[in-house]
Legacy VTK file of the C-alpha trace (Angstrom):
# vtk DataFile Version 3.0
C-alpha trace
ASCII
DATASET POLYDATA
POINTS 308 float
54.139 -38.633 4.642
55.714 -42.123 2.823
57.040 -39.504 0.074
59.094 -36.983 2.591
59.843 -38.476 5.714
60.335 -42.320 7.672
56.927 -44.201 7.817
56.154 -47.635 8.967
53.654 -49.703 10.457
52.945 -50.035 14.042
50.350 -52.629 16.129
49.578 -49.957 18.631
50.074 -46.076 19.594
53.109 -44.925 21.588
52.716 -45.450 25.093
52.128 -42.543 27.529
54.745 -41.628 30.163
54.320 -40.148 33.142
56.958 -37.439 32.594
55.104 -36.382 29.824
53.001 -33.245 29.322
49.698 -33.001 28.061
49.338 -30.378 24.864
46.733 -27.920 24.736
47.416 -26.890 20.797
44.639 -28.986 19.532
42.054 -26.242 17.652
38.590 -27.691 16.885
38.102 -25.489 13.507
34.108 -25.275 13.654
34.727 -23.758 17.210
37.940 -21.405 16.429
35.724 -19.959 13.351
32.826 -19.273 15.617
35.093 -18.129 18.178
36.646 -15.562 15.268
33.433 -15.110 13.055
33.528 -11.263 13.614
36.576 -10.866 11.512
35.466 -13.157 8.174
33.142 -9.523 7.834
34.793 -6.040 6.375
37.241 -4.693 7.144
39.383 -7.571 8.259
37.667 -10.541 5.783
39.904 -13.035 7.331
41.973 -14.988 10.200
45.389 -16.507 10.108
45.506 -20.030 12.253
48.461 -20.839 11.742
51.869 -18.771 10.243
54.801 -20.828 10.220
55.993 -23.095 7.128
52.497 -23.109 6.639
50.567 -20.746 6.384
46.806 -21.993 6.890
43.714 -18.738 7.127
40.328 -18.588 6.907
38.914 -16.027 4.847
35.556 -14.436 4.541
33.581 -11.543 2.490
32.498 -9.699 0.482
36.241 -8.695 -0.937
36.020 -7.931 -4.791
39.113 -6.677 -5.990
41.105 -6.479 -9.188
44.558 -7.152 -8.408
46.191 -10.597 -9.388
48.832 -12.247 -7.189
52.122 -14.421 -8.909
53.696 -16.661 -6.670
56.210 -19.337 -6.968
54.100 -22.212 -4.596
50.895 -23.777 -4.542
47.634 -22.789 -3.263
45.232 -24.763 -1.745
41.284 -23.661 -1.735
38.769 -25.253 0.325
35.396 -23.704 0.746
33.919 -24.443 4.413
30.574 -21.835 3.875
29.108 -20.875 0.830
31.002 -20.185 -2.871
33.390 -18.165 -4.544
35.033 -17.145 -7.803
38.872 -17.752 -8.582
39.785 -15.273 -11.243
42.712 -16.592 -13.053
45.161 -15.880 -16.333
45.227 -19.487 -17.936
47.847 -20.277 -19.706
49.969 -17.324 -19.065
47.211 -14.678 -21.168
43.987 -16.703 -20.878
40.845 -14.994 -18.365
38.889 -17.879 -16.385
36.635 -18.446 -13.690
37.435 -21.071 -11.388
34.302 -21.531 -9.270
34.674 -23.228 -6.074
31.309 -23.935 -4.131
30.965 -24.962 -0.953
32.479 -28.326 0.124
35.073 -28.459 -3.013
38.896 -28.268 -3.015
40.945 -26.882 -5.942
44.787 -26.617 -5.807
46.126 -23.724 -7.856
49.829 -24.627 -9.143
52.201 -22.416 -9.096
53.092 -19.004 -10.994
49.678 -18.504 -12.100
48.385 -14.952 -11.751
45.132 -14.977 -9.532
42.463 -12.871 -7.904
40.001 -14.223 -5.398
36.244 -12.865 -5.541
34.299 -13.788 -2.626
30.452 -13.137 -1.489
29.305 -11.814 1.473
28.192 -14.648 4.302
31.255 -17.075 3.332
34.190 -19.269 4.540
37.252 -20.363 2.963
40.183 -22.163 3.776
43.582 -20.943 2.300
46.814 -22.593 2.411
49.742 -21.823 1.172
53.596 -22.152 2.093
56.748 -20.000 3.528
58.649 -17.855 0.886
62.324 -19.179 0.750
64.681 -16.772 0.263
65.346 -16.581 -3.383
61.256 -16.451 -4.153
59.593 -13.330 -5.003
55.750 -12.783 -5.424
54.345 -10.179 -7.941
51.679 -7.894 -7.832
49.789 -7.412 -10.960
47.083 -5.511 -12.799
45.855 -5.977 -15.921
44.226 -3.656 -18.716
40.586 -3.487 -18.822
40.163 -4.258 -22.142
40.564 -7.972 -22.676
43.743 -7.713 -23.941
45.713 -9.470 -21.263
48.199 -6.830 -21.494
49.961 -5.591 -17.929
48.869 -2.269 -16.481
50.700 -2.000 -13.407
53.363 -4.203 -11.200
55.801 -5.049 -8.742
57.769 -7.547 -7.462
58.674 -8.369 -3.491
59.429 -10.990 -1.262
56.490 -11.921 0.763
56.730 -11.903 4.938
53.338 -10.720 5.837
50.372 -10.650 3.586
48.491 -8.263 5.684
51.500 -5.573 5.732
53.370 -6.086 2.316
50.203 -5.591 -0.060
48.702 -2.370 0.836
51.627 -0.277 0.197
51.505 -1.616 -3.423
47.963 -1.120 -3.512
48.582 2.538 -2.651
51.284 3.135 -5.019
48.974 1.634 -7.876
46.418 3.689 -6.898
48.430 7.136 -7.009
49.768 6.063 -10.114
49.610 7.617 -13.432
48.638 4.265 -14.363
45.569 3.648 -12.729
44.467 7.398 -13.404
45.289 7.027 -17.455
44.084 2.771 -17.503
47.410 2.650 -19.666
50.790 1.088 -18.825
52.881 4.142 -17.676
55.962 1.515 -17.585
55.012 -1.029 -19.717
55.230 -3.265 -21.514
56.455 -5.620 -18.743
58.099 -8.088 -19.262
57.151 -11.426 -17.289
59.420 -11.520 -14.094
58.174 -14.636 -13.233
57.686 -17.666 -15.870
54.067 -17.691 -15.778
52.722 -21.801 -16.140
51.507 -22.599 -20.042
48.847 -25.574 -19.129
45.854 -26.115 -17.805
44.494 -26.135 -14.302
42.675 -28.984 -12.872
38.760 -28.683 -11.980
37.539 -27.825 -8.759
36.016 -31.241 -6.695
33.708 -32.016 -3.876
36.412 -33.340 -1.165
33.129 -34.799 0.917
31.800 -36.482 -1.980
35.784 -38.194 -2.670
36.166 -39.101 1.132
32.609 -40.750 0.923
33.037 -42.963 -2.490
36.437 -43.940 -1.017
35.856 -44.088 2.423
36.039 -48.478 2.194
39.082 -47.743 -0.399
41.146 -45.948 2.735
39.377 -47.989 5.657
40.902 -51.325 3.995
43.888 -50.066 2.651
44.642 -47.665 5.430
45.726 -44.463 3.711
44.998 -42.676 0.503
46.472 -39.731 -1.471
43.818 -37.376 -2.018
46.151 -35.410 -4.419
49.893 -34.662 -4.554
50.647 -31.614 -6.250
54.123 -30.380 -7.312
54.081 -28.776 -3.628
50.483 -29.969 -2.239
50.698 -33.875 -0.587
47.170 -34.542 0.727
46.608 -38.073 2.674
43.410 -39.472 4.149
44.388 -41.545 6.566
41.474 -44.527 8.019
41.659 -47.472 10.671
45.497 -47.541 10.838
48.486 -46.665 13.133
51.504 -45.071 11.355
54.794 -43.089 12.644
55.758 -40.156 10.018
58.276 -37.351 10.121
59.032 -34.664 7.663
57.672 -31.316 6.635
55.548 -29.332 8.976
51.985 -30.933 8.743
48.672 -29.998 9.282
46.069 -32.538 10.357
42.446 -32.141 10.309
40.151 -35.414 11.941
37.700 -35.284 9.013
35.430 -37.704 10.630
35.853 -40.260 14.183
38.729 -40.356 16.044
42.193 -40.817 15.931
45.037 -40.614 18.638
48.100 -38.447 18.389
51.272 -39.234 20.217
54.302 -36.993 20.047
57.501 -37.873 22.197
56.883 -34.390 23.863
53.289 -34.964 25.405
51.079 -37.301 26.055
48.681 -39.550 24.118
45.828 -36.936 22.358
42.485 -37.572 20.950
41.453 -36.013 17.974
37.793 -35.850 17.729
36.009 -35.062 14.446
36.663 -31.163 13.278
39.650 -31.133 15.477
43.319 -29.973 14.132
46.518 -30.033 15.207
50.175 -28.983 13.873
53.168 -30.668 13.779
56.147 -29.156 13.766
58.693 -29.872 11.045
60.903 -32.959 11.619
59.122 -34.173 14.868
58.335 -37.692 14.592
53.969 -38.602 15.441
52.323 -41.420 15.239
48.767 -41.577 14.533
46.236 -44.502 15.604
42.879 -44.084 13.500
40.201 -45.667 15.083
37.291 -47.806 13.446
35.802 -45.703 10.372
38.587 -42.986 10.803
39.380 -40.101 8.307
41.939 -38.412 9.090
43.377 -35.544 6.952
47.200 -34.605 6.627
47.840 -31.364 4.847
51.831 -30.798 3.994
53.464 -27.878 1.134
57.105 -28.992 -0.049
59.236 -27.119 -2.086
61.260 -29.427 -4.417
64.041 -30.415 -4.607
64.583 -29.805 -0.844
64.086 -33.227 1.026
63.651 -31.434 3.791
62.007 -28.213 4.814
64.679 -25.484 4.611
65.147 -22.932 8.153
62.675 -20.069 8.385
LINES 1 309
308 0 1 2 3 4 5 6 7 8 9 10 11 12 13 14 15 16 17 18 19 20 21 22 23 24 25 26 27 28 29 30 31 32 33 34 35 36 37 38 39 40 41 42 43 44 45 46 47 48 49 50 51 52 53 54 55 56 57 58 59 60 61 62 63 64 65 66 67 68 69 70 71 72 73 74 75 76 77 78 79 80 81 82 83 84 85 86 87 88 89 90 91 92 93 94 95 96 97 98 99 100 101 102 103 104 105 106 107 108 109 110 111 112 113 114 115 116 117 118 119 120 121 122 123 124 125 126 127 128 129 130 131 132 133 134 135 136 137 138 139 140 141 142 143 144 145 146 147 148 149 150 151 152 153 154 155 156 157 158 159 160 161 162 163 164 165 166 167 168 169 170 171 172 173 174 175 176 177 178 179 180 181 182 183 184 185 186 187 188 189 190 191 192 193 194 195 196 197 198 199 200 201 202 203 204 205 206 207 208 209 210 211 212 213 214 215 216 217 218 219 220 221 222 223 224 225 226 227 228 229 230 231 232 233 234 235 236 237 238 239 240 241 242 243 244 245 246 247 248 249 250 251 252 253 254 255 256 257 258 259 260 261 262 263 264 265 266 267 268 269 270 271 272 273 274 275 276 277 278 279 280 281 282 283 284 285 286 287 288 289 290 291 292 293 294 295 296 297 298 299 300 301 302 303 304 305 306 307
């Protein structure tokens, strides 16, 4: 993207060569979910596509739970199939409801405690970036009174979702905390500074693509938000060369070619994704009526993404 990495104009897509390879990493994400749809069911709920900088899953239901998760990066929520509830602590000691129904996008900043509730017979999309080294996530639960007071957590540095939260789960749950409901600990102090303003409402990303659609097919490219961490770009009938963070690109609608200096010329048909890998230089070549969707998570001040 124009705000982390070289962009410019070309007349055409880079030119195939025979030494080239083709790539086979395009994923067509209607086809990997029905490909994976056993595991969006208990007891798995979900699928990771991709676990690098980025980490991009799918995640399904029903999974109720009651724990709230701190982190220092955004999260971006799409909902592909059905609806679901975003339980969050506004304002630092606030309860709310963020409801995202199908079709609708809501970035949650950062350092807001949160606990997803979602229904049985439903997809989401989930990203959300790499931990740096000095960032540490929190596990938290609260008192079930209202009070927004803390009855239980810890803090760790996140590798793996799947194998750092159940062993907090099981200490909470062997705790005299969770057997009295009252903070054995406590009070706790806030380890991380929790964020004092508002969040933004969720918003149907079909219904923005669609009202802007001649907006980004005249003017080429359009920032569907930029968040402290989140940079979002529909791109339309235009050719442009980027390179920067890891990005994730998702043909919303048409096609669009791809050219790395790696492989050979691809064709992104509609649902199609692909990954780039951080600080490899693509073009892209949108074809008439075009969207194109480029998905990257910074962490500022870096200009560029730090090692893994």
């Amino acid at each position: 993207m124009a705000a982390n990495g070289a962009e410019k104009r070309n007349s055409a897509c880079c030119e195939d060569s025979q030494a080239k390879k083709p790539d086979t990493g395009i994923l067509n994400v209607p086809s990997w979910l029905e490909e994976n749809k056993n595991l969006f069911h208990p007891p798995v709920c979900n699928k990771v596509m991709n676990n690098g900088w980025l980490k991009i899953m799918f995640v399904g239901g029903p999974n109720q739970r009651k724990d709230y998760h701190i982190e220092c990066g955004e999260e971006l929520f799409y909902m592909f199939k059905g609806s679901m509830v975003l339980k969050i602590m506004e304002c630092g000691t606030e309860p709310k409801d963020v409801v995202i129904n199908e079709g609708e996008v809501f970035c949650l900043p950062s350092r807001i405690p949160h606990s997803p509730q979602r229904n049985a017979d439903t997809i989401g999309l989930v990203i959300e970036r790499h931990r740096i080294p000095e960032e540490d996530d929190c596990l938290r639960y609260y008192v079930e009174d209202g009070s927004g007071d803390v009855l239980y957590q810890e803090m760790f540095h996140l590798q793996n979702l799947e194998k750092d939260l159940p062993p907090i789960i099981n200490r909470f749950f062997a705790s005299e905390a969770h057997k009295t409901g009252k903070p054995v600990d406590g009070p706790y102090e806030d380890v991380i500074d929790l964020r004092k303003d508002r969040v933004m409402e969720p918003f149907s990303l079909t219904d923005f693509l669609k009202e802007k659609k001649e907006e980004i097919q005249e003017n080429g490219t359009l920032n569907v938000f930029e968040g402290a961490d989140n940079k979002v770009v529909a791109y339309g009938n235009v050719t442009k060369t980027l390179v920067g963070w890891e990005t994730w690109l998702w043909q919303w609608e048409g096609e669009s070619q791809l050219c790395l200096p790696s492989t050979s010329k691809m064709t992104l048909k509609a649902g199609d994704s692909y990954l780039v890998p951080a600080e490899t230089q693509f073009t892209i070549h949108g074809k008439e009526d075009s969207l194109l969707l480029s998905f990257q998570q910074v962490v500022q001040p870096y200009e560029k993404q730090p090692p893994m």
